[in-house]
N, C-alpha and C positions, 0 to 999 in steps of 0.2 A: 504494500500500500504506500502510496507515494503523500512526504509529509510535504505540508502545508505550509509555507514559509511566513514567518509573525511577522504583519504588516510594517508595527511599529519598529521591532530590529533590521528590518530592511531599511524604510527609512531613514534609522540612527549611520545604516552602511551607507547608505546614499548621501548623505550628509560628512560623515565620515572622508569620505573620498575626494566630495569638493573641500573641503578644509584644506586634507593633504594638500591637493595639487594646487589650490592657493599658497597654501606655507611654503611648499617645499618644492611645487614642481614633480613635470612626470616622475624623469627620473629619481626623484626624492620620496615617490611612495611605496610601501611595502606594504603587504599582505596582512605584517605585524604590528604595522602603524596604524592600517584602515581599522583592523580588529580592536586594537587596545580604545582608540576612539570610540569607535561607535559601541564597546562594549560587549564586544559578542567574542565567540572563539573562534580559532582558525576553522577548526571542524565545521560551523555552523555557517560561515563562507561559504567555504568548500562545496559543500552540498550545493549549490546555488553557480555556483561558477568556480570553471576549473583553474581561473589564475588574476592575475593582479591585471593582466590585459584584457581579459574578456569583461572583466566588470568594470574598471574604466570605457572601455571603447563603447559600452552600450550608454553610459550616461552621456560622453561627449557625440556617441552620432545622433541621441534623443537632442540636445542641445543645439550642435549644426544643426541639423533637418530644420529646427524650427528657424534656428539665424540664416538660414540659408533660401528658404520659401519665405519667409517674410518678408525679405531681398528682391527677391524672383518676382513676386509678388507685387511690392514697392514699385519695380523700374514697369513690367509689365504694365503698370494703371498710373504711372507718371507721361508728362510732357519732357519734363528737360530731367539732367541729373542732378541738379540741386533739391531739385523735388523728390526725386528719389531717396536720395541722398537723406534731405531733409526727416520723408515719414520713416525711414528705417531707424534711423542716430534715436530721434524721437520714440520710437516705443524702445530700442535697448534705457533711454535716460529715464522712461515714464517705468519701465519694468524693475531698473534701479532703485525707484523709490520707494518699490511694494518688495523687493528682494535682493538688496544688497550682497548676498553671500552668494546666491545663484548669478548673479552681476560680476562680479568678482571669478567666478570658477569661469565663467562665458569670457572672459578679456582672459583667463590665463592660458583657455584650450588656446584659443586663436593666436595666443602669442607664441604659444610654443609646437613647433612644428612635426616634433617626434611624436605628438599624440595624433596626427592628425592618418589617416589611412589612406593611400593611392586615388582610392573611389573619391571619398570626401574629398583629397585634395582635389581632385580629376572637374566635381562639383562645384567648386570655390572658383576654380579657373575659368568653366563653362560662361559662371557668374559674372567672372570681370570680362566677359570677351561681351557680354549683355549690354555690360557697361558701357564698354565701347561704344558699340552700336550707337546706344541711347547719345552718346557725349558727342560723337561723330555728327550725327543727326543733325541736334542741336547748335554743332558750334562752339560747345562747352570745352574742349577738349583735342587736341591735334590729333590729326591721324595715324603720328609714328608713334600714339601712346603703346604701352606693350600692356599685358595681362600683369604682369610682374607688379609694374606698376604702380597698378590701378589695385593691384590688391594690398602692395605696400599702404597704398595712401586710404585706402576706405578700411580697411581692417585695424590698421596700425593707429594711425590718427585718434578717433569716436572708441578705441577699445581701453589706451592709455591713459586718454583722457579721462575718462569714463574709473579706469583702475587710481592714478592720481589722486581724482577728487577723493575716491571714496577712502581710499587712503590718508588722503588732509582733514577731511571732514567727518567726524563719527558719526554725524548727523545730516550727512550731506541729500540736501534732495535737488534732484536736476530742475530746470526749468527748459519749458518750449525756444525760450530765445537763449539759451547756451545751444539745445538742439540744432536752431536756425545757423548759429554762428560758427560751429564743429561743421555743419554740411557745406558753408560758401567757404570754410580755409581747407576742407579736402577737394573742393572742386577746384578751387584757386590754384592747389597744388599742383592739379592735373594740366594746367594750361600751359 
């Protein structure tokens, strides 16, 4: 008979894991950090997932998937890339304000590239060639921009930023015009 995994020890793992990879980074988490954290044993892991990659990689592609269609999403139902730009920056800085620690784990997947998998990366890429398109289009952007880029400057800019404040401020809540003002200096970037 197959056990039943406790909502709430999963949870405390789920939590457990973004803390690590804030604190310490991929490389800085173990199996026996996640555990002492979240209070469970390695045994009771284990059962659930066979290593320290498979139960990371499921929270960071839950996390992409969502940063990454919201994205998709964003340019799809925009005019120019500032607009895009703009509703995307805007729900990570509005989502920071209901979830600072989940905010935090989401700027450190994207900043660190050894979590990231071939696929996801291969999706992130797809994204900035979107970008293109859109910036192209519009104007916003020169034609020799590259993917590279465009992912430097949209990922890297609204994620640091984003990690900084909450960094400086325990209490930090974003507003719509820091939103506006992170999406016109990554398009500025691009120019």
């Amino acid at each position: 008979m197959a056990r039943i995994a406790d909502p709430k020890k999963m949870d405390n793992i789920k939590k457990a894991v973004m803390e690590c990879i804030i604190d310490y980074g991929y490389s800085g988490v173990s199996i026996a950090l996640i555990c002492e954290k979240a209070g469970v044993s390695p045994g009771y892991l284990y059962r659930y997932y066979n290593s320290k990659e498979e139960l990371v990689q499921e929270l960071v592609d839950l996390e992409m998937s969502a940063i990454v269609n919201s994205f998709i999403s964003d340019i799809d139902s925009s005019d120019t890339m500032y607009e895009a730009g703009y509703k995307t920056i805007k729900k990570l800085f509005m989502n920071a304000n209901k979830e600072p620690m989940l905010a935090k784990f989401d700027a450190s997947v994207v900043m660190d590239l050894k979590i990231l998998t071939k696929e996801r990366f291969s999706s992130i890429l797809n994204l900035a060639e979107k970008c293109i398109e859109l910036g192209i289009k519009t104007g916003e952007i020169k034609s020799n921009i590259t993917a590279a880029e465009v992912l430097v400057v949209s990922f890297t800019i609204p994620f640091r930023y984003l990690s900084f404040a909450l960094e400086l401020e325990n209490d930090k809540k974003f507003t719509e015009k820091e939103a506006k003002r992170i999406a016109q200096i990554c398009v500025n970037a691009l120019k």
